[in-house]
C-alpha positions, 0 to 999 in steps of 0.5 A, spaced: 856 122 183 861 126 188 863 124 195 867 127 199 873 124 203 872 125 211 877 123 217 873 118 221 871 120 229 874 116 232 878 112 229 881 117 224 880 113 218 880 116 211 873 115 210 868 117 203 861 119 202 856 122 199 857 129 198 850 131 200 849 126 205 848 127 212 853 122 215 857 116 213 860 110 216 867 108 217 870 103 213 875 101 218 872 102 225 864 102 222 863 108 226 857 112 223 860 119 223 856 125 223 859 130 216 858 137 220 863 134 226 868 130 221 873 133 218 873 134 210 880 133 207 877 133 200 870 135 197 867 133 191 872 127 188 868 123 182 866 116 184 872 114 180 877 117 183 875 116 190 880 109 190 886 113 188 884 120 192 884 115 199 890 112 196 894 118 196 893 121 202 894 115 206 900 115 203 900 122 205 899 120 212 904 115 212 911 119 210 909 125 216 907 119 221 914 118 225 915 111 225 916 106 232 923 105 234 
C-alpha cells in the first residue's frame, strides 16, 4: 500500500496517510486534516518505509530549526 507524508494544519506534525484517502489524522496533535489543504512532503513511499521516510525529515526539520538560546 502507498501513503503519502503531510505536515499537519495545525500543528505542523509530520504526518502519514493513505494516498488515495481524503483526509488523514495527526498523530501527535489528532487533528484530522483535509489532503488537498495539507502540505504533501512526500508521495507514494511504500508502507515499509514510511517509519524511516518521517525519520528523516524530522531529522531534516531539526538541523534547519534554530535552536533556543
Amino acid at each position: 500500500m502507498k501513503y503519502d507524508v503531510f505536515l499537519c494544519c495545525k500543528c505542523s506534525g509530520v504526518c502519514a496517510g493513505r494516498a488515495s484517502a481524503t483526509t488523514f489524522k495527526c498523530s501527535y496533535c489528532g487533528t484530522r486534516n483535509r489532503t488537498e489543504r495539507a502540505v504533501r512532503v512526500v508521495s507514494g513511499v511504500e508502507s515499509k518505509d514510511v517509519p524511516p521516510t518521517i525519520a528523516r525529515l524530522k531529522m531534516e526539520r531539526a538541523k534547519k530549526t534554530p535552536s533556543p538560546r
